[in-house]
C-alpha positions in Angstrom: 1.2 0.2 35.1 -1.3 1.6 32.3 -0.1 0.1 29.0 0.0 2.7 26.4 -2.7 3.7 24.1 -3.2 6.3 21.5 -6.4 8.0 20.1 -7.3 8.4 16.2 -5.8 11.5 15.9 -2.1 10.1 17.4 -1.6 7.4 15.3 -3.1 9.7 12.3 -0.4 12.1 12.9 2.1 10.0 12.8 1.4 7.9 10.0 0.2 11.3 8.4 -3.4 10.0 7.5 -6.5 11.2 7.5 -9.2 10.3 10.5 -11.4 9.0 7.7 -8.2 6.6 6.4 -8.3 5.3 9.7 -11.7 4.8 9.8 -12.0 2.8 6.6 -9.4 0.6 8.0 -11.3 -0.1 11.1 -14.0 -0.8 8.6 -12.4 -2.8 6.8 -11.4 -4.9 9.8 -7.5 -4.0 9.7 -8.3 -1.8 12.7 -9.8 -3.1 16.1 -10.1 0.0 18.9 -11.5 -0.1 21.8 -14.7 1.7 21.5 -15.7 4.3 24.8 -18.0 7.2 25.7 -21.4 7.8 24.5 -22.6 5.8 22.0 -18.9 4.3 21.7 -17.6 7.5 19.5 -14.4 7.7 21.7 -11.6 5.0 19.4 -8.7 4.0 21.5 -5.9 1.9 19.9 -3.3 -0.1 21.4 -0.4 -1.1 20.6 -1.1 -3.6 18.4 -3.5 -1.1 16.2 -0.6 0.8 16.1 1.3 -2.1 14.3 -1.2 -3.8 12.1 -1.8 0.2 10.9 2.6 0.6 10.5 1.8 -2.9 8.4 -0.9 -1.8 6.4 1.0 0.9 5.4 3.7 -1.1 4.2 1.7 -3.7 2.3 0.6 -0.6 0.4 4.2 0.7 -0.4 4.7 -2.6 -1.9 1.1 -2.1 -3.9 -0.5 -5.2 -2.2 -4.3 -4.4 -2.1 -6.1 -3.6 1.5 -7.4 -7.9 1.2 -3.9 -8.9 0.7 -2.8 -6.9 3.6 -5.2 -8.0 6.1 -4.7 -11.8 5.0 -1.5 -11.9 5.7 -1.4 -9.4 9.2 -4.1 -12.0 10.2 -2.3 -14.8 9.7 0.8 -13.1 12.2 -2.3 -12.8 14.6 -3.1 -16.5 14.8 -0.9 -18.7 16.7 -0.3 -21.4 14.1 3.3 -22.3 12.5 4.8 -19.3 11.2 6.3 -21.0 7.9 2.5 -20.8 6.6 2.3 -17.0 7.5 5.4 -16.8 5.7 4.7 -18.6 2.5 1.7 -17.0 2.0 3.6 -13.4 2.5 6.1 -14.8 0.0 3.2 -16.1 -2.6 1.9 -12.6 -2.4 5.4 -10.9 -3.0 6.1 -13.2 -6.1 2.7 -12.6 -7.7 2.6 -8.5 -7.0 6.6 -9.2 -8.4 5.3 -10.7 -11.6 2.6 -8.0 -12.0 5.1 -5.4 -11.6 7.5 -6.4 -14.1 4.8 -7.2 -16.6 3.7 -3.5 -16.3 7.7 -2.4 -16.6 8.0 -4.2 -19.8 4.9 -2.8 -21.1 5.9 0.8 -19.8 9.3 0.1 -21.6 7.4 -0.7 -24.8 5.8 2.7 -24.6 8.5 4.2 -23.9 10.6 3.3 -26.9 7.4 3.0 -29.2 7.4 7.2 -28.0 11.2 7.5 -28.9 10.9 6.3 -32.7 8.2 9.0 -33.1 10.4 11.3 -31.4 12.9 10.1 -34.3 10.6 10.3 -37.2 9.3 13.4 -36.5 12.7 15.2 -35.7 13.8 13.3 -39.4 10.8 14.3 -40.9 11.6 18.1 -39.6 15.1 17.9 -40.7 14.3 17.3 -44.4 11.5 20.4 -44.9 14.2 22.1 -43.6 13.5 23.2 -40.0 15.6 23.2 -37.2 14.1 20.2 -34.9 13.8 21.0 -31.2 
């Protein structure tokens, strides 16, 4: 029994990609078809492609960078203890964590730095007289 395989424009349907995004993941070694036809054009994927992709996708969603992702989907490749896999997944996580709520506190700054304007302006308005908006 054939096990199943799926061509580049499959998986790029259903992951709604581009050929070319799939391409550049191959390139960068996330990606390992089988390579056919003349002058090996012809990508095949297998299963696992197809999972390392749905992984890749999901280390993006979570704003890990294309190194971090293929660290870490390596390490689930190799056949060593899986608590090292897993801390390093977890260092990762805490570090893109940190980075995210350093850029929430600084959005949050922003934010309230934009409201006091807001107030001095609609202050500012209200004493020449006009009607703030």
């Amino acid at each position: 029994m054939a096990s199943t395989t799926y061509t580049i424009r499959d998986l790029a349907k259903e992951f709604d990609l581009t050929t070319r995004a799939m391409r550049f993941y191959e390139d960068m070694g996330l990606l390992q078809p089988e390579r056919t036809g003349p002058g090996g054009r012809t990508r095949t994927y297998s299963p696992r492609d197809r999972t390392r992709l749905k992984l890749t996708l999901r280390a993006k969603r979570l704003g890990l960078s294309l190194t971090e992702a293929k660290e870490i989907i390596d390490l689930y490749d190799s056949p060593r203890d899986t608590n090292v896999q897993l801390q390093k997944f977890l260092n990762v996580l805490e570090q893109h964590r940190r980075q995210l709520e350093e850029q929430m506190a600084d959005l949050q700054a922003n934010l309230d730095e934009v409201k006091e304007h807001e107030k001095e302006a609609r202050a500012l308005l209200g004493k020449a007289g006009k009607n703030p908006a």
